[in-house]
C-alpha positions as CSV (number, residue, x, y, z in Angstrom):
1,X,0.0,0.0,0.0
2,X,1.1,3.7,-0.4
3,X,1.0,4.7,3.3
4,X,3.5,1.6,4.0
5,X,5.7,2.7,1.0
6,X,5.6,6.2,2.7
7,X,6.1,4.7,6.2
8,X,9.0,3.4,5.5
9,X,10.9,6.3,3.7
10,X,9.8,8.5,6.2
11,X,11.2,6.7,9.2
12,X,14.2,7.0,7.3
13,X,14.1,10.4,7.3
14,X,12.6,11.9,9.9
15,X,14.4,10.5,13.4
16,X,15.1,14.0,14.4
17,X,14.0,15.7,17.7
18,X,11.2,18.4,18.2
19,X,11.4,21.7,16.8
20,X,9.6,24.6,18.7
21,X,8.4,27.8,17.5
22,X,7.0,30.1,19.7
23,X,4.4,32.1,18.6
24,X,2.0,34.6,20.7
25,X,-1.1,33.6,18.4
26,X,-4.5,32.2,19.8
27,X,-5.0,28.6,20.0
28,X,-8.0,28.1,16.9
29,X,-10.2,25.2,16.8
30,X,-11.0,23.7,13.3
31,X,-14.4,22.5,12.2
32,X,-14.9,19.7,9.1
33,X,-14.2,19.9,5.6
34,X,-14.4,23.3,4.3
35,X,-14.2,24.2,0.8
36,X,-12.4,27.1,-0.3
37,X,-13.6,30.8,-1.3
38,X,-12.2,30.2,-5.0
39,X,-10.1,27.4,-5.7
40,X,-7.1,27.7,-8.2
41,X,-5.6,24.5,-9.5
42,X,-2.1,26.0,-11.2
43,X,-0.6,22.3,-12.1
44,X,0.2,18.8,-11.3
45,X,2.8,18.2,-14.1
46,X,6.3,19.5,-14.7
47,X,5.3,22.6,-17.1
48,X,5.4,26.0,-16.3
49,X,2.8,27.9,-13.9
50,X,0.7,30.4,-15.6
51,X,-0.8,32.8,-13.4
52,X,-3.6,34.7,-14.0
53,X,-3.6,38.3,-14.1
54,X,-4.9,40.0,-10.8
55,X,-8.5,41.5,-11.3
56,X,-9.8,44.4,-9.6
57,X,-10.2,42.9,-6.3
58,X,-9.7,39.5,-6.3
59,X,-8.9,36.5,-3.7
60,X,-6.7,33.6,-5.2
61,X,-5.8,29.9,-3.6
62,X,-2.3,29.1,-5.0
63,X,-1.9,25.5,-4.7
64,X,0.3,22.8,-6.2
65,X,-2.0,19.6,-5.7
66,X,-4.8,18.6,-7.7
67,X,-7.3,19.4,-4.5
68,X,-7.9,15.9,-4.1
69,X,-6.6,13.9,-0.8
70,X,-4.9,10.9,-1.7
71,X,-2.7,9.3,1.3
72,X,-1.2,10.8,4.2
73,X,2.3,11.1,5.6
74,X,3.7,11.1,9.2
75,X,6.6,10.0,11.8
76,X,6.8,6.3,12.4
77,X,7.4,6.4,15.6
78,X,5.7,10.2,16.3
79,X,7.4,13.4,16.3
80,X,7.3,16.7,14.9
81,X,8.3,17.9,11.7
82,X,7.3,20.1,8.7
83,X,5.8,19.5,5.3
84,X,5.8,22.4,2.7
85,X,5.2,24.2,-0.7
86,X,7.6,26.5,-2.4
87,X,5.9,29.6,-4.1
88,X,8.2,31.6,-6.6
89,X,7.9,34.5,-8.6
90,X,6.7,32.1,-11.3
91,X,3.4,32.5,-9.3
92,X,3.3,35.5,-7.2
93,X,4.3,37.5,-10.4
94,X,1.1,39.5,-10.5
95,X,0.4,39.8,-7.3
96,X,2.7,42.2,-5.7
97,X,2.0,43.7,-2.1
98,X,-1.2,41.6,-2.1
99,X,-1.4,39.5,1.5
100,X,-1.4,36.0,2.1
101,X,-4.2,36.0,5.0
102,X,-5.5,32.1,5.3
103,X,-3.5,28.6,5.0
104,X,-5.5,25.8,4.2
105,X,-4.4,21.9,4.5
106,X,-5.6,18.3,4.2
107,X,-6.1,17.2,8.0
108,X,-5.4,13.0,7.0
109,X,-7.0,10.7,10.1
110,X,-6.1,6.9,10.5
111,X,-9.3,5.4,11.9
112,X,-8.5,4.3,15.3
113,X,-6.4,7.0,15.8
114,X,-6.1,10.6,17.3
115,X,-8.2,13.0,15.4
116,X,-6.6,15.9,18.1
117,X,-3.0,17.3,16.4
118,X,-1.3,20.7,16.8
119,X,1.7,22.7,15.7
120,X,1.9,25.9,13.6
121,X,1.7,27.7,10.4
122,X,4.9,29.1,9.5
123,X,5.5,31.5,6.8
124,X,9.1,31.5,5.2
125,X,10.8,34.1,2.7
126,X,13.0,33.1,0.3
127,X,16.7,31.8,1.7
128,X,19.6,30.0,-0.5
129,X,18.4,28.3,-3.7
130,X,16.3,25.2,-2.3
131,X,16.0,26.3,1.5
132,X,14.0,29.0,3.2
133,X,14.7,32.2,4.6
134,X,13.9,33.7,7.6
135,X,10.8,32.7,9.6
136,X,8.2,35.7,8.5
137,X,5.2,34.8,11.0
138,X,3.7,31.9,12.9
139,X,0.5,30.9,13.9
140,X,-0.6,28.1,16.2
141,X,-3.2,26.2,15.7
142,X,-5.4,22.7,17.1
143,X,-7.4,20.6,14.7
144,X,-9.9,18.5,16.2
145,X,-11.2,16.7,13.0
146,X,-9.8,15.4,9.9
147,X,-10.3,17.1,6.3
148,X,-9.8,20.6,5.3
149,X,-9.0,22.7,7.9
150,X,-8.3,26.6,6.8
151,X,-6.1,28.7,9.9
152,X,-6.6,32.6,9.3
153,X,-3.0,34.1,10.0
154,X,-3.3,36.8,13.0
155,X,0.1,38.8,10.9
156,X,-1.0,38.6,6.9
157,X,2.3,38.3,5.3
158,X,2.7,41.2,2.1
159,X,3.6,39.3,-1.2
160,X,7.0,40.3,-2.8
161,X,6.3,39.5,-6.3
162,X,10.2,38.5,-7.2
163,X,11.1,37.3,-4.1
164,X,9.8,32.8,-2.9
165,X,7.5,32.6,0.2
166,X,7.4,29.0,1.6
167,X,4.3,27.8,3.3
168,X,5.2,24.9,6.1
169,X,2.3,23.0,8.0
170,X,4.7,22.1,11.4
171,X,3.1,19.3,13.3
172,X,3.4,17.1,16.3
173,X,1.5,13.4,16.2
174,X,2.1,10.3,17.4
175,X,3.2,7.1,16.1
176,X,0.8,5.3,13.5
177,X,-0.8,8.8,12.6
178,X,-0.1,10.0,9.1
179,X,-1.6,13.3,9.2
180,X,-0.6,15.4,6.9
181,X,-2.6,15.0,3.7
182,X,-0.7,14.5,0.3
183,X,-2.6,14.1,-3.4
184,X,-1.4,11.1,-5.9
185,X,1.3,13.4,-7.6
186,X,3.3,14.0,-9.6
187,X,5.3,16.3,-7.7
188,X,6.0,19.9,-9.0
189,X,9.6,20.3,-9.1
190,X,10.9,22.4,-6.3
191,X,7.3,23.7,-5.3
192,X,5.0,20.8,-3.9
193,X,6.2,18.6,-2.7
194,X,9.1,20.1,0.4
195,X,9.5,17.7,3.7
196,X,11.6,19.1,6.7
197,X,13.5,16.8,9.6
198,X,15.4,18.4,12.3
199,X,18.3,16.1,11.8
200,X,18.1,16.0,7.8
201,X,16.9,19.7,7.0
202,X,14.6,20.3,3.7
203,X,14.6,17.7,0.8
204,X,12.1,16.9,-1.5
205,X,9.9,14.0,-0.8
206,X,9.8,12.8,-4.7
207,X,14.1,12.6,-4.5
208,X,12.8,10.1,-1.5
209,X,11.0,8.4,-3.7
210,X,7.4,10.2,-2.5
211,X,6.1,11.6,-6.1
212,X,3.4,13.7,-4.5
213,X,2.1,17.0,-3.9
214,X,1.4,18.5,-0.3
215,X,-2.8,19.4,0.1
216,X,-1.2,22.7,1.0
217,X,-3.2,26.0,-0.2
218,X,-2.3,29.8,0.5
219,X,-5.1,32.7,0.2
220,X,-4.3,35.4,-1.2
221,X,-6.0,38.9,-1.4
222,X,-5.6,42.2,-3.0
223,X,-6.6,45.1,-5.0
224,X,-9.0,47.5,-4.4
225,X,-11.1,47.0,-1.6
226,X,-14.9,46.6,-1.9
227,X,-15.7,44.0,0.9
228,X,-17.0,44.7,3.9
229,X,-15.3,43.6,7.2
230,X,-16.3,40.2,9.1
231,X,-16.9,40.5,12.9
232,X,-17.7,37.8,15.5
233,X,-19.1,38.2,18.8
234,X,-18.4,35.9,21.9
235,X,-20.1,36.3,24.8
236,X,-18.9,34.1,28.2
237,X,-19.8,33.9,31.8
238,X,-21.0,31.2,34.4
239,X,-24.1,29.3,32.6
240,X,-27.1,27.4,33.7
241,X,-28.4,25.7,30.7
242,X,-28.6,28.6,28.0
243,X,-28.9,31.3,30.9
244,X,-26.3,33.1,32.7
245,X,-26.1,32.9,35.9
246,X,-23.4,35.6,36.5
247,X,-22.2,38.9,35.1
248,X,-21.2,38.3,31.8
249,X,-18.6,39.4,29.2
250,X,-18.6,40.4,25.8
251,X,-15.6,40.9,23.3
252,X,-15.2,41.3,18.9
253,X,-12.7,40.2,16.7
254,X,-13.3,41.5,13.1
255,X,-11.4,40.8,9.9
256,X,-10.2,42.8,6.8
257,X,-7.8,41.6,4.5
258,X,-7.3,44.6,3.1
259,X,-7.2,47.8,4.0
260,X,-8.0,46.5,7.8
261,X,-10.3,47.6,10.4
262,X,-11.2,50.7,11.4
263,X,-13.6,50.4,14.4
264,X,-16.2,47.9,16.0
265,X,-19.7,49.7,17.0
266,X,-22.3,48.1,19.2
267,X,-24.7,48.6,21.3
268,X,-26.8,46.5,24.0
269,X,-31.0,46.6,23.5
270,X,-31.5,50.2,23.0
271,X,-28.9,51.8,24.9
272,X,-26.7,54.6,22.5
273,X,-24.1,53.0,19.5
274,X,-20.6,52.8,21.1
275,X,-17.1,52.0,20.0
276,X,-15.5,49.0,21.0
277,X,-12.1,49.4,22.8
278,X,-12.1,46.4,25.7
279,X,-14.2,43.7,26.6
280,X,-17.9,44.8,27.8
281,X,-19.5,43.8,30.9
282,X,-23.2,43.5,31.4
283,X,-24.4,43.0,34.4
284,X,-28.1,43.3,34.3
285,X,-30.5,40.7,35.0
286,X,-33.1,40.0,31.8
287,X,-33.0,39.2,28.4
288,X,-30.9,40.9,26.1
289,X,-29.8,42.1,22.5
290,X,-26.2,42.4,21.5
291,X,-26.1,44.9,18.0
292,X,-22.8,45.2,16.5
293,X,-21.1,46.0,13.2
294,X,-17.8,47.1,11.8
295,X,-16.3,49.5,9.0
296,X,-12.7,49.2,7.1
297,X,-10.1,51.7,6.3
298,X,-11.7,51.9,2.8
299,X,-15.3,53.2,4.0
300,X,-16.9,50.0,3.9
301,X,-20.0,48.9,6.4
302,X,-20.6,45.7,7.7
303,X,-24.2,44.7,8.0
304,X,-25.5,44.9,11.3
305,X,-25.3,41.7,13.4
306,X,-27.3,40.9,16.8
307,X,-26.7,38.2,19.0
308,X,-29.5,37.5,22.2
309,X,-28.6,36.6,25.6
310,X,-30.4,36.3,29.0
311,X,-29.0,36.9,32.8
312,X,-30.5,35.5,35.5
313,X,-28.4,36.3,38.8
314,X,-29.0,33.7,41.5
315,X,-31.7,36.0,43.8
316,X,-30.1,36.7,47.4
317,X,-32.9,38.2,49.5
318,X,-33.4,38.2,53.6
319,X,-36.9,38.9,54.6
320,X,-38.2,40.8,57.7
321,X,-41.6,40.9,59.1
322,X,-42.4,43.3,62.1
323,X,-45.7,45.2,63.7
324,X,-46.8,48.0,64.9
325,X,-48.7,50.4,62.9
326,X,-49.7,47.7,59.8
327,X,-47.4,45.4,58.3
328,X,-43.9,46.0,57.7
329,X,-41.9,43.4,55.6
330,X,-38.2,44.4,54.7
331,X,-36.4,42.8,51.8
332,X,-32.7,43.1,52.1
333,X,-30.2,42.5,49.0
334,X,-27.4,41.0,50.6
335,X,-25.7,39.7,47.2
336,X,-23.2,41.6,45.5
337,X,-25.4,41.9,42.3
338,X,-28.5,44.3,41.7
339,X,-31.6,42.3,41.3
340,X,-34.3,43.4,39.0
341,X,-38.3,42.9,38.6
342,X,-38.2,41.2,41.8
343,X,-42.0,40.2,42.4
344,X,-43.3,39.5,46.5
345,X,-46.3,39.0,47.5
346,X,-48.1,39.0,50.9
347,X,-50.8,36.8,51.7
348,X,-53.2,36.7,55.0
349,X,-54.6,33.7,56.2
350,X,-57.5,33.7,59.0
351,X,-58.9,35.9,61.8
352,X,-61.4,38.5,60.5
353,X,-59.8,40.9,58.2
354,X,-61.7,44.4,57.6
355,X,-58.7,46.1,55.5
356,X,-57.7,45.1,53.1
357,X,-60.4,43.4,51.6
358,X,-58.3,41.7,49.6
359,X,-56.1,39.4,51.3
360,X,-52.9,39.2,48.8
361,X,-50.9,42.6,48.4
362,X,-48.2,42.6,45.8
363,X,-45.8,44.4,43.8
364,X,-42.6,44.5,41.8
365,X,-39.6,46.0,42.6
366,X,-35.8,46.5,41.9
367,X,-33.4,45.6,44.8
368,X,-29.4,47.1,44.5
369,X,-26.8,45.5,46.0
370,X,-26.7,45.6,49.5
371,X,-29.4,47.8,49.7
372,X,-33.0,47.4,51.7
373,X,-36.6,48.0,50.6
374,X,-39.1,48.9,53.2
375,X,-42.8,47.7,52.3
376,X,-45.9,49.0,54.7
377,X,-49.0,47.0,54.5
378,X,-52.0,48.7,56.9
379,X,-54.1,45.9,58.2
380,X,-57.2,46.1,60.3
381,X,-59.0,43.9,62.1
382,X,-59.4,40.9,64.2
383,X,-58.0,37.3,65.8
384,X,-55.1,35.6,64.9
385,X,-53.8,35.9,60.8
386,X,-51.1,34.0,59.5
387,X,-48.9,36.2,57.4
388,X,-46.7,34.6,54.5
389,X,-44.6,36.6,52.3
390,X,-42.6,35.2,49.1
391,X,-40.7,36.9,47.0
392,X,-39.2,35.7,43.6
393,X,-37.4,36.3,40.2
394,X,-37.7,34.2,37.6
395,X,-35.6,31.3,38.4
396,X,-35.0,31.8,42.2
397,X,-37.6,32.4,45.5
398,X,-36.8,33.6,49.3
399,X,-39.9,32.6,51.4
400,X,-40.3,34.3,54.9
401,X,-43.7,33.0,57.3
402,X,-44.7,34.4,60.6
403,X,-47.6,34.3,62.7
404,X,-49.1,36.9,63.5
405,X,-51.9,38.6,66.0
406,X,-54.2,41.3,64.8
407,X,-56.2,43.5,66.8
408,X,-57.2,46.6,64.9
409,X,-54.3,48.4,63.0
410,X,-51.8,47.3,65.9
411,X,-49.5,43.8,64.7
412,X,-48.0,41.6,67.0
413,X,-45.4,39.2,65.7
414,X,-45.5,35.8,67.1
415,X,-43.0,33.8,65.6
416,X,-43.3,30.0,64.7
């Protein structure tokens, strides 16, 4: 079989150590297969490239596979190690200070085995004839499942159209994976097909007798821009199901290729359009709308977005029931959060009530943090009434119940 072929030659090869890059980049999870924005095939034989000339705006995959996963390669015995393309000025001819933004690769996953690898993009500029030059930006990453994965780069790299640019999928796996994706070849010549061991340095896997192309694409964009800007939300704090149950925070990440981003606007339900600068804190109980949107150096305006979201602070209430002149019940707030739309309710039970002729008094109200709410009920009449007072939000209750004595409008507590 191929993967044994490639198992072998690779052992061969790669017995160096680990290599580590470090990199200040976010940690990205990949979904499935995704298929690319436009997809450009440039060969799969040994004839020249023939790039197309740049349009307007325009986004381009350069790519020396045929898009189609064949095998997969890895370490026999596990390690970490990089798998490359070369792209010269045979390529990036007509695309001069455009930006390589996204790198997308073939994720390959032995059944049985770990679908969980990680490592890091790395971008190279040109070196000596046949090696790269200096590292130009690095991006970590995680996949979590195999096919195409696409990592957006954090530092775009600007295209020097007469100058190489390498594009190196670093990974670390374990022994019996093969994950890095490969088509069924032939290689391009000193473009598709670049393998890198610490203890070996780069070769080309089809000298090894590997005649295959890495599933490595590179995104590139550039000319005028035209496109709006992409912006995600994401919201966290402590949940409950799909509530919160604590204050919660709220931060944007938007993308623009090209001329890059200008500002982030939101605004929460119908509060006054702000600018983003840090994350947001919301710390009002109820439900919620999130409206946010951004604009690009060139002028161009996102649509707006909205995102819904509901806080539901666990209620901390201490009820108090004393006489005298009517009812009083005191509700105290002795949680660090404000509590909102709280609704009590008094009931009286037994004796012979003149006032009020209805027996349940109620309200709403809206509690600070440590703050107290006096509530005066006037009550005449006769014989002993039970008094029960709850109070509730609407995932959380304090009940308070006391007996109590009423002889015309003067209250007697008895408690138990």
């Amino acid at each position: 079989m191929i993967r044994k072929n490639i198992l072998k030659a690779v052992c061969i090869l790669l017995l160096a150590t680990s290599i580590v890059i470090s990199s200040t980049a976010a940690m990205v999870n990949i979904s499935d297969v995704q298929s690319p924005m436009k997809a450009v095939w440039l060969s799969t034989g040994y004839t020249s490239v023939q790039p197309q000339p740049a349009d307007t705006l325009s986004e381009i995959w350069i790519h020396f596979d045929d898009g189609i996963n064949n095998d997969g390669i890895g370490m026999g015995g596990g390690g970490t190690w990089e798998g490359a393309i070369r792209m010269t000025p045979g390529e990036l001819r007509y695309y001069e200070n455009w930006k390589l933004v996204v790198v997308k690769w073939y994720h390959y996953v032995v059944p049985g085995t770990s679908k969980i690898h990680s490592g890091n993009i790395k971008i190279y500029s040109q070196g000596e004839p046949n090696l790269p030059g200096s590292l130009l930006t690095s991006e970590s990453y995680t996949v979590t499942s195999g096919g195409w994965c696409e990592i957006p780069l954090s530092n775009p790299v600007t295209i020097s159209a007469d100058e190489d640019i390498w594009v190196s999928i670093e990974i670390t796996h374990g022994g019996g994976e093969y994950p890095l994706g490969v088509d069924a070849g032939p290689a391009i010549i000193t473009k598709g097909d670049w393998i890198y061991g610490a203890g070996t340095g780069w070769k080309e896997m089809r000298i090894m007798g590997m005649n295959y192309n890495w599933n490595i694409h590179a995104l590139l964009v550039g000319g005028e821009d035209h496109e709006s800007p992409i912006t995600t939300c994401n919201i966290t704090g402590e949940q409950e199901d799909d509530i919160y149950v604590s204050d919660v925070s709220i931060s944007f990440k938007a993308i623009d290729y090209l001329s890059g981003i200008n500002r982030t606007m939101y605004k929460i339900d119908d509060n006054e359009w702000q600018t983003y600068v840090d994350p947001v804190i919301v710390a009002e109980d109820g439900d919620h709308i999130l409206y946010y949107y951004s604009v690009d150096n060139a002028g161009n305006i996102e649509s707006t977005k909205n995102q819904s979201f509901t806080i539901r602070h666990p209620m901390n209430i201490e009820i108090n029931i004393t006489g005298g002149f009517g009812i009083i019940t005191t509700f105290k707030n002795i949680g660090e959060n404000n509590v909102t739309n709280l609704s009590w309710n008094l009931t009286l039970e037994g004796g012979f009530i003149i006032i009020p002729r209805d027996k349940n008094i109620n309200g709403t109200m809206n509690i600070p943090a440590n703050s107290t709410i006096v509530i005066r009920s006037f009550v005449f009449g006769f014989g002993k009434t039970r008094i029960t007072v709850l109070a509730e939000t609407a995932d959380s209750s304090d009940v308070a119940e006391r007996d109590a004595s009423v002889f015309l409008f003067f209250i007697k507590i008895i408690d138990g």
